[in-house]
N, C-alpha and C positions, 0 to 999 in steps of 0.2 A: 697236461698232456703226458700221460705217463709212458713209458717204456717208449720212447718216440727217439727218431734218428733227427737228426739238425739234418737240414736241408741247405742248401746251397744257392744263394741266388747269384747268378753274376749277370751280366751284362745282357738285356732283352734281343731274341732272336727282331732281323726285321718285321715289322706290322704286330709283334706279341706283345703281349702289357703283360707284368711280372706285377704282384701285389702280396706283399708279405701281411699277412693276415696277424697270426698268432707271432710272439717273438720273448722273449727269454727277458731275464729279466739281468742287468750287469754283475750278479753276484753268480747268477748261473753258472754252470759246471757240467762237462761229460765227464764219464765214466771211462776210461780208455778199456777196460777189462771184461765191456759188454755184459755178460750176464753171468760171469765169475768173481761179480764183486763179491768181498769181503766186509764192506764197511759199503755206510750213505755218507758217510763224511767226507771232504774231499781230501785227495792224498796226491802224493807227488807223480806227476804226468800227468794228470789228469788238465782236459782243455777249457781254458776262462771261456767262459759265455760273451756275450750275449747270440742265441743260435735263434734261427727262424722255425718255425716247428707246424707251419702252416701256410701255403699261398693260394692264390688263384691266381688262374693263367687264363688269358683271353687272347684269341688272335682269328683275324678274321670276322667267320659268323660262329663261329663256335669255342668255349671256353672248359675249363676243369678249375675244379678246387680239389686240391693236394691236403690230406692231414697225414704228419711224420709216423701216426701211430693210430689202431682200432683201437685199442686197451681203452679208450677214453669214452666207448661208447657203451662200455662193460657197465653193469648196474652198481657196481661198486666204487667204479669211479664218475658216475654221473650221479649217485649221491651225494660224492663230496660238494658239486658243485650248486646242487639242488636243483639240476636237469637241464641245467645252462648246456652243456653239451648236446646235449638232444639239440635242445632250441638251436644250439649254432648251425648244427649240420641240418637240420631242416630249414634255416633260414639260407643254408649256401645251396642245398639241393633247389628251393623256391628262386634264388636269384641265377640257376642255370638252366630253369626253364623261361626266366621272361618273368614271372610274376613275380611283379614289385610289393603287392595289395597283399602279398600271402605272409610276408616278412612278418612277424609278431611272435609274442611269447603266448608259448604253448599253455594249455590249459593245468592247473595244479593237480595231482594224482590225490583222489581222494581215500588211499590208504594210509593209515594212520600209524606210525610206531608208536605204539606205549610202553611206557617206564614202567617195566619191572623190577618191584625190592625184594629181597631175601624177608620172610615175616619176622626173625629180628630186630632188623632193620626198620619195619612197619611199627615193632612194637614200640622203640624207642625213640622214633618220632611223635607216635600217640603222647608217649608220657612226659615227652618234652613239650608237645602242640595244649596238651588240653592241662598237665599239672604244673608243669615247671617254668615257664614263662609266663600264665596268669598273675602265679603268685608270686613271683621276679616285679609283673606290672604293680602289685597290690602293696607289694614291699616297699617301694619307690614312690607311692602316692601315697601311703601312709608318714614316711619319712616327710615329704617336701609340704602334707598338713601340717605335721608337729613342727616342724622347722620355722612355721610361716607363723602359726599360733604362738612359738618361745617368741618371734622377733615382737608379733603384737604386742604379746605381755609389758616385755620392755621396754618398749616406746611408752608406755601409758604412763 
């Protein structure tokens, strides 16, 4: 949940149910400096965790789910989680219409990142894939015949 505010839960209004969803973890940390930090590290003032960063609220016939921040729904950070965010908020929009049956993980994105090397780099894996580790294997097998052949010998 990146760039996200802690939220607050206290004490349920009458008939509303409070359900803290997402929630920190005890090593957690705010920022007191907001968006003039200096440093990701934590420094002195700064608030111990553990902070809520997610609820839904139900009361009555009608309900919200609360997330502390958007940033999480940015494509940058729903690759870190490999689209777990999507999933969540369409499984929280699906459980604020009523549908239970809709709850599931989403379909996998069939674009592909490929591994680009510098051709360098290409080149000196060639000559380590196809000449330098054959003959590392050949060096080795040759070795542990003669090894096996001297012990024959001299047992006879």
């Amino acid at each position: 949940m990146p760039i996200s505010q802690a939220l607050t839960v206290s004490g349920s209004a009458v008939g509303a149910t409070v359900t803290e969803l997402l929630t920190t973890s005890d090593a957690s940390f705010s920022k007191v400096h907001g968006y003039d930090i200096t440093t990701y590290e934590k420094e002195e003032g700064d608030i111990d965790g553990p902070f809520t960063v997610a609820v839904s609220v139900s009361c009555g016939g009608g309900g919200m789910v609360w997330f502390s921040s958007s940033s999480f729904l940015e494509d940058m950070y729903n690759a870190y989680s490999s689209g777990a965010n999507v999933d969540l908020t369409m499984n929280a929009l699906a459980s604020l219409v009523g549908e239970s049956d809709a709850m599931a993980i989403r379909s996998k994105s069939l674009n592909y990142n490929y591994l680009t090397i510098r051709d360098s780099t290409a080149s000196l894996l060639k000559v380590a894939m196809i000449g330098v580790f054959p003959l590392l294997y050949l060096g080795i097998g040759m070795g542990v015949i003669l090894r096996r052949r001297r012990m024959q010998s001299e047992t006879v």
